[in-house]
N, C-alpha and C positions, 0 to 999 in steps of 0.2 A: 603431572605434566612433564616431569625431569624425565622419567619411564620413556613418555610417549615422543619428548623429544630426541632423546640417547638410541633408539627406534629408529625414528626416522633417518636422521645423520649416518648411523650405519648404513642401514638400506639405499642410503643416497650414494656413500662411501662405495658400496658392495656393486650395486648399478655402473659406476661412475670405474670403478676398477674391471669390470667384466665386460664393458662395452666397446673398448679398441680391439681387448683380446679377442671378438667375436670373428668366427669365419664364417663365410656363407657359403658354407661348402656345394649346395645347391646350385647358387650362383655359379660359381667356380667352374663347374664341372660343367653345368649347358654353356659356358665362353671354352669352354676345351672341347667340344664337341663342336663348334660350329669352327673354330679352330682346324678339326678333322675334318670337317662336312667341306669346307672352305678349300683345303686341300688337296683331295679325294679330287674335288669338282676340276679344280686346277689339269691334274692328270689326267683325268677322264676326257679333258678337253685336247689334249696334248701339252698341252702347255708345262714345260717342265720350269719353266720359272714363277709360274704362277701357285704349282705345289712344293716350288719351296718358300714360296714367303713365310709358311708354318714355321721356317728353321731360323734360326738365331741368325744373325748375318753378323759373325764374328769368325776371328780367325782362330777361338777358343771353341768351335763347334766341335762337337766329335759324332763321327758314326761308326759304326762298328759292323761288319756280316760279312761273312763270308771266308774270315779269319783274317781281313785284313781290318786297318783302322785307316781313317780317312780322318784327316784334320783341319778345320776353314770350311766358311761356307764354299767358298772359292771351289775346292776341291770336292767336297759332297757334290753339287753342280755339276762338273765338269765330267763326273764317276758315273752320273747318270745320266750325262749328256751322250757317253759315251755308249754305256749298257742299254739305250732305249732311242736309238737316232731317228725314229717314229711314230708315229701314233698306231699301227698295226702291232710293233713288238710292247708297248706301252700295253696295249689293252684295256677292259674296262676294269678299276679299281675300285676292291671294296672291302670293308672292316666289319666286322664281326665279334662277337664274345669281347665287348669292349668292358673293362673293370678301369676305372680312374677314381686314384685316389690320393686328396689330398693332404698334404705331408705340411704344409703352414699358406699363410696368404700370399703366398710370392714363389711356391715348389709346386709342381703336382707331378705323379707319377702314373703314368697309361700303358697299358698294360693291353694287348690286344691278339687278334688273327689276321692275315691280312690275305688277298685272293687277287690274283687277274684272270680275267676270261678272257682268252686269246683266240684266235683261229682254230689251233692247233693243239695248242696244250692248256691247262687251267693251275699255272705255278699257286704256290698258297705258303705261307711261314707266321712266324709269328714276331711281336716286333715289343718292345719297351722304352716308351719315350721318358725322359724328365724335361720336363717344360717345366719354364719360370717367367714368371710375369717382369717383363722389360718394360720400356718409357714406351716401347710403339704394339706391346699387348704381348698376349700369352704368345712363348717362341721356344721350340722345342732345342735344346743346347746337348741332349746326347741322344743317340738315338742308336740301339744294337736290335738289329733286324736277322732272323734268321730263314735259312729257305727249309723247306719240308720235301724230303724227295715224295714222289708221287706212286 
């Protein structure tokens, strides 16, 4: 009985220890995709503030392309208020060869392609988010985007 009790209390011990550390990486990654999907739609719409809700709204953001660094949501915002005064130069926006992965219950790191179909031209680069899970959900805090000449 000592055996089968000393058994059990472990296994409860073992359960009871490996159940916070648990991630749903699963989970995790369909809230990071609907996160993108959520995005995408945002721009696709024109709507340039509705595809940045993705982004962290601090002044700690960082984005990076083009060899320059952008700091603050403020300023991300403002850089593609700038670079897309339209819904024709915007285009339709879409992701491809998406790999995310996560890194704890609170990092994940996305990894991707990204494309506009335009009138005229069809730009395409590839991009790397870290998003972390904030009080108001998954929020992308750096993001270094690159272009692909054509």
């Amino acid at each position: 009985m000592k055996i089968y009790a000393s058994f059990l209390i472990f296994g409860l011990l073992c359960f009871a220890c490996e159940t916070p550390g648990r991630i749903d990486e699963k989970a995790i990654k369909k809230e990071i995709m609907q996160v993108l999907k959520a995005s995408g739609q945002g721009w696709n719409d024109g709507d340039i503030a509705a595809y940045m809700h993705a982004y962290w709204q601090s002044d700690s953001l960082r984005f990076a392309s083009g060899g320059t660094v952008s700091l603050g949501w403020q300023s991300v915002f403002e850089r593609y208020s700038q670079r897309y005064p339209d819904k024709a130069t915007m285009g339709h926006l879409s992701f491809s060869d998406l790999d995310i992965k996560v890194i704890s219950s609170d990092a994940v790191m996305a990894f991707g392609r990204w494309q506009l179909l335009r009138d005229h031209d069809k730009p395409w680069g590839l991009f790397t988010l870290l998003l972390r899970k904030t009080s108001n959900g998954w929020r992308i805090v750096h993001d270094h985007t690159s272009s692909a000449s054509n």
